[in-house]
C-alpha positions in Angstrom: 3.2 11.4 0.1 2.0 14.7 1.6 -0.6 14.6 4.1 -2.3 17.2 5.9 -2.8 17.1 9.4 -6.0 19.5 10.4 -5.1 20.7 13.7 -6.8 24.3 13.4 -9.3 23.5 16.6 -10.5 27.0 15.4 -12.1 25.4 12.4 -12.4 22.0 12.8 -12.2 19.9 15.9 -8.3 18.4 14.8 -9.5 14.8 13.9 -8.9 14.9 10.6 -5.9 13.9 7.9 -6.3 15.4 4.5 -4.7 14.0 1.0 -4.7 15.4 -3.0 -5.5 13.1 -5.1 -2.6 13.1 -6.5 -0.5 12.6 -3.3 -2.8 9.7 -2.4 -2.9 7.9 -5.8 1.0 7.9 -5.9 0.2 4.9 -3.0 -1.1 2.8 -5.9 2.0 1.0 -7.4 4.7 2.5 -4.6 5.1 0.4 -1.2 7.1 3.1 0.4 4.3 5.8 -0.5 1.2 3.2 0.9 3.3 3.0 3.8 3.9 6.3 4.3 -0.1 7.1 3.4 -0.2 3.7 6.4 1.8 5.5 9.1 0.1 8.6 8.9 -3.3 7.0 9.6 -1.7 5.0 12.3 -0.4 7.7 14.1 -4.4 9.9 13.6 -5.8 6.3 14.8 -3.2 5.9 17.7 -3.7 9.8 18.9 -7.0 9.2 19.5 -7.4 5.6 20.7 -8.8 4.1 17.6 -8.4 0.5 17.9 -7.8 0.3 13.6 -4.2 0.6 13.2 -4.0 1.7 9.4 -5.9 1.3 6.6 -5.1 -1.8 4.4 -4.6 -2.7 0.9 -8.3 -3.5 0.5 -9.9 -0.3 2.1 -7.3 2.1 0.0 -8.5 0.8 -2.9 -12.4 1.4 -2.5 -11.4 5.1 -1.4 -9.7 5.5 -4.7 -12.4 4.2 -6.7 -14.8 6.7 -5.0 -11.8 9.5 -5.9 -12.2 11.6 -9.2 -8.8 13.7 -10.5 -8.3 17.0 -8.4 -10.4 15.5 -5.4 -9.2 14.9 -2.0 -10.1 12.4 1.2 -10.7 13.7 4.2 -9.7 10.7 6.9 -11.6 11.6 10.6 -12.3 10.1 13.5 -15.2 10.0 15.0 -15.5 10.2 19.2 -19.0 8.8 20.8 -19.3 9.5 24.6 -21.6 6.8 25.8 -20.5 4.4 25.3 -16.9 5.7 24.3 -16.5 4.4 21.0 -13.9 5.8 18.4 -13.9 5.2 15.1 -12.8 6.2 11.4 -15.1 7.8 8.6 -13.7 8.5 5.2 -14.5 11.1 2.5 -14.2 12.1 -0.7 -14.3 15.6 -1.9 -14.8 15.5 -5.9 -16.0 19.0 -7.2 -16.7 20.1 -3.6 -18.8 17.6 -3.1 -18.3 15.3 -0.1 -19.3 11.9 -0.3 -18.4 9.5 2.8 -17.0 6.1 1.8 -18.5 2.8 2.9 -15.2 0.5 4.2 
């Protein structure tokens, strides 16, 4: 699976992974590709101090029912200062539109 990791601080602040989705639906019916799509996010969630180490079975599936063909997710963290809080926020892009997906 090929993900994107958006590190251009320029343009965004580098705490996002970004997936086709086609790379993301080959995770559907292939271990090794669900795991790779798995290790990515634990490595964004890890960088960061999330306390989520990947996304599971259950969560991958309602991003891919929010997915339309030639869409994308957009997988960020999110960093709150008081109190330090870190979590994840998912997107969909389907006709450059951006919907955030509930988890």
């Amino acid at each position: 699976m090929k993900i994107e990791f958006l590190v251009n601080t320029e343009i965004n602040d580098g705490h996002q992974i970004f997936i086709q989705e086609a790379e993301f639906r080959k995770a559907k019916n292939n271990e090794d590709e669900f795991n790779s799509f798995a290790f990515a996010t634990n490595c964004l969630f890890a960088f960061y101090g999330c306390p989520d180490d990947f996304i599971r079975p259950v969560e991958y599936e309602k991003i891919l029912s929010a997915l339309e063909k030639g869409g994308a997710v957009i997988i960020t963290i999110v960093e709150e200062r008081y109190p330090r809080n870190v979590y994840p926020e998912v997107f969909v892009s389907n006709n450059n539109k951006l919907k955030k997906v509930q988890l």
